[in-house]
C-alpha positions, 0 to 999 in steps of 0.5 A, spaced: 346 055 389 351 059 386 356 056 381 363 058 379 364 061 372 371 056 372 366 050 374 367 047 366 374 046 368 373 041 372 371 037 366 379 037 363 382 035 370 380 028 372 383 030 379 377 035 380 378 040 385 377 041 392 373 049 392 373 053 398 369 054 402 368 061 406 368 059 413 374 061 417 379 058 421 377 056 427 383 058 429 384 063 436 389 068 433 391 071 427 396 069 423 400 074 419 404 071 413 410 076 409 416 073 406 424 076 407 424 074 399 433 073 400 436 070 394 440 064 398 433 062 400 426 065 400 423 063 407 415 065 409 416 069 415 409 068 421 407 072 426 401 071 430 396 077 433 393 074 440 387 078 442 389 084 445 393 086 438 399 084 440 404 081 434 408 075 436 414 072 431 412 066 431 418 062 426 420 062 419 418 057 414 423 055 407 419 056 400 424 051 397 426 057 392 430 063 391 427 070 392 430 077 388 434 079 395 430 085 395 425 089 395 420 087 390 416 093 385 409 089 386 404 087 390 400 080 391 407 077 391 403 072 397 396 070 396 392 066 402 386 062 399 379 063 401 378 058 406 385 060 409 388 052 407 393 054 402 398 059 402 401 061 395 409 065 394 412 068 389 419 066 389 422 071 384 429 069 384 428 062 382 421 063 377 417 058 382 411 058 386 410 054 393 404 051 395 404 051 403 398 048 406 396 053 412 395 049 419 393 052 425 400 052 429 405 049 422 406 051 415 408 045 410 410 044 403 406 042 399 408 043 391 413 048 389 412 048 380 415 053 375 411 060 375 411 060 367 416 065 366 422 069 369 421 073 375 414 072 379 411 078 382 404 077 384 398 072 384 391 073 383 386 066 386 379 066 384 376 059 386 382 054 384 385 058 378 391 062 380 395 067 375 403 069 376 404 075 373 412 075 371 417 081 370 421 077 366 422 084 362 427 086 368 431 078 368 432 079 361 426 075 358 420 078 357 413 080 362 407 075 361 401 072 365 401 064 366 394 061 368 394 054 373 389 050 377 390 048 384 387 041 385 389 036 391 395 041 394 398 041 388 398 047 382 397 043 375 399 049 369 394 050 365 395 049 357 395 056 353 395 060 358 400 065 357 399 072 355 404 077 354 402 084 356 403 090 352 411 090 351 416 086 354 419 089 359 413 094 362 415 093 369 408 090 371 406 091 379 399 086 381 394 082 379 387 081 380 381 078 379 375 083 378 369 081 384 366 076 379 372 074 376 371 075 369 376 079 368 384 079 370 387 086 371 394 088 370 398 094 373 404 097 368 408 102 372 413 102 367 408 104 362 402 107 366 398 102 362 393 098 365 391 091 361 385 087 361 383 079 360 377 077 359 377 069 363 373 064 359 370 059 363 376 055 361 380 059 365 383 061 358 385 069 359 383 072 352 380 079 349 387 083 351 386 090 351 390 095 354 388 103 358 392 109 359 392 110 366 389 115 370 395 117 374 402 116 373 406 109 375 399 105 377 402 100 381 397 096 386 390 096 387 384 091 390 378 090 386 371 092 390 364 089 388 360 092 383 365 091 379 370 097 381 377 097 381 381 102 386 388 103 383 394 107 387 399 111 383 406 111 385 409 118 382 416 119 385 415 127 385 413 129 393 406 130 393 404 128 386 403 120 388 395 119 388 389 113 386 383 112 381 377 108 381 374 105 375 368 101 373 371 094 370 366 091 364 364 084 363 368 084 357 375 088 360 373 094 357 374 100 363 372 107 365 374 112 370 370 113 376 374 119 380 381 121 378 388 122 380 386 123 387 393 126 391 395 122 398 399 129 398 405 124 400 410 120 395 410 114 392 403 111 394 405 104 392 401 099 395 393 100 396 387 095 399 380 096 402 377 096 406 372 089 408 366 094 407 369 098 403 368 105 406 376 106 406 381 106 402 388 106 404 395 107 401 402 105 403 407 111 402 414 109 401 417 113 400 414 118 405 413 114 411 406 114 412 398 110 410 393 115 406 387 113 407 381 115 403 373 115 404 371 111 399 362 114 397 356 110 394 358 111 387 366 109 388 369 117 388 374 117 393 376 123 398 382 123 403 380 122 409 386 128 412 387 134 409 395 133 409 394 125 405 396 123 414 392 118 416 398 113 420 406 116 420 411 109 420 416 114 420 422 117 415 425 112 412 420 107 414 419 105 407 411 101 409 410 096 403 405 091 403 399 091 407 393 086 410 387 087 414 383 082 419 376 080 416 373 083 420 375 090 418 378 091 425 386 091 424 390 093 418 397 089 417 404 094 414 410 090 413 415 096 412 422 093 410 426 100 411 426 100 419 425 092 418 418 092 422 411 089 422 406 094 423 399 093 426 393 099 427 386 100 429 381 102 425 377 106 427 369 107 424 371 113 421 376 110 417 382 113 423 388 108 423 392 108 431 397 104 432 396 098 436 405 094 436 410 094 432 415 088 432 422 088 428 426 083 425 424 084 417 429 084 412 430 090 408 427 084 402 422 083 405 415 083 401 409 081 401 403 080 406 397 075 408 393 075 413 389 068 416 384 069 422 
């Protein structure tokens, strides 16, 4: 039987820990989750996809925090657990993280704790340690990474956990565990640099060490197996926005796998995989529109459209985060300037064709789960 590499964590909690288990929900439907990230008060909104495809708003949820009350520059601002049990969101506004455990029908509160700094961004979970990456540089504090465990519903902070990263103000946009969980990987946009921490099995982030990126403005990424990291760059310049694979060491280190692979669009922000990982797709702000890419046995990545065009959301659209169903099936889009969430078809040659779209999104709106 496999154990996790945080296991030895257990003997600091005497609370212990509850891990997750990889079975699905036994719900019927699927559950999609985003926040509208107001500033009054930060609310979880839910939809539900019924088995035709179909989107349904299904109601609001309060996180019992404060949102930025705009858009936030980051992706992984919610973070579902394995399991589907537990649902983890950023506050920005009030530097919190809520805990909500995820019912078939209801979303309840379950602890609300201080996210270690100012301004939280993005979550990486792996088993029952969960990393903030605050953005504090741009609330008049400075950037970091702060480690917690999850035991019992509740989000415990993890001592000497914080890390700073390469500055204090470096506009940091994700966080992600690489697929064995050794090592956290951090975003810059404001730097192009990418950061890493080796994670010892304490949880203790440790072995800082800091990587030019391949393209400018690296913002969101998803780690796929063997180790690989697939990162999107988010050049405002029309036409200039691309993606970049690497190869993630066990000790941090990185190497660059396929370069600067261009959307042909603006603003590629947001990236995810695939569940076979065979495609790759990028969320354009600041076009309008996905681009998808095939992704080869050896990482390189190609555009699966000449023009960088897999799905047009429309001008002004402003797509941001995306989900997809675990069965690879569908891809979720929250695009918060026309105020929709978007759902499409994959296809098995990678192909997006819509399937709904139903409005009522703020133009705040950030972040997205998926649960089925």
């Amino acid at each position: 039987m496999k154990v996790s590499r945080f296991s030895k964590l257990s003997a600091a909690y005497s609370i212990g820990f509850a891990l997750f288990a990889a079975a699905a929900s036994a719900d019927d439907d699927t559950r999609i989750y985003t926040m509208d990230n107001a500033a009054s008060a930060n609310h979880v909104l839910v939809f539900r996809q019924d088995r035709g495809g179909g989107l349904h708003a299904e109601g609001s949820v309060e996180t019992g925090g404060a949102g930025a009350g705009g858009g936030l520059s980051s992706q992984g601002s919610i973070a579902l657990s394995q399991d589907g049990r537990w649902l983890f969101v950023c506050n920005a506004g009030s530097g919190e993280i809520s805990v909500f455990k995820a019912g078939k029908d209801r979303l309840d509160l379950a602890d609300k704790v201080n996210s270690g700094g100012a301004m939280p961004v993005s979550l990486a979970l792996r088993d029952n340690l969960l990393y903030a990456l605050n953005a504090g540089g741009e609330a008049g504090g400075t950037d970091n990474l702060s480690g917690f465990v999850f035991a019992n519903g509740k989000l415990h902070a993890l001592p000497n956990s914080t890390q700073a990263l390469s500055g204090t103000n470096t506009t940091p946009t994700d966080v992600v565990f690489s697929d064995e969980g050794g090592v956290l990987v951090v975003t810059e946009k404001g730097t192009s640099l990418i950061d890493t921490f080796a994670i010892g099995h304490d949880g203790l982030a440790t072995s800082h060490e800091i990587f030019v990126s391949a393209g400018q403005a690296p913002f969101g990424f998803a780690a796929g197996r063997k180790d690989r990291i697939y990162v999107s760059e988010a050049a405002g310049v029309p036409g200039a926005s691309s993606a970049s694979s690497y190869k993630v060491s066990s000790t941090g280190g990185l190497a660059v796998i396929s370069r600067t692979n261009s959307t042909m669009q603006q603003a590629a922000c947001w990236l995810i995989l695939s569940p076979d990982e065979r495609f790759a797709y990028t969320a354009n702000a600041g076009s309008g529109t996905l681009s998808g890419f095939g992704i080869a046995s050896n990482g390189d990545l190609a555009l699966l459209s000449a023009n960088g065009v897999t799905a047009n959301i429309g001008s002004g659209s402003h797509p941001v985060d995306m989900g997809v169903s675990h069965d690879g099936g569908y891809l979720f889009v929250v695009a918060n300037g026309n105020g929709t969430l978007n759902v499409f078809h994959i296809a098995r040659d990678g192909s997006l064709a819509p399937v709904d779209s139903v409005s009522g999104i703020a133009a705040s709106a950030a972040g997205l789960a998926v649960r089925d």
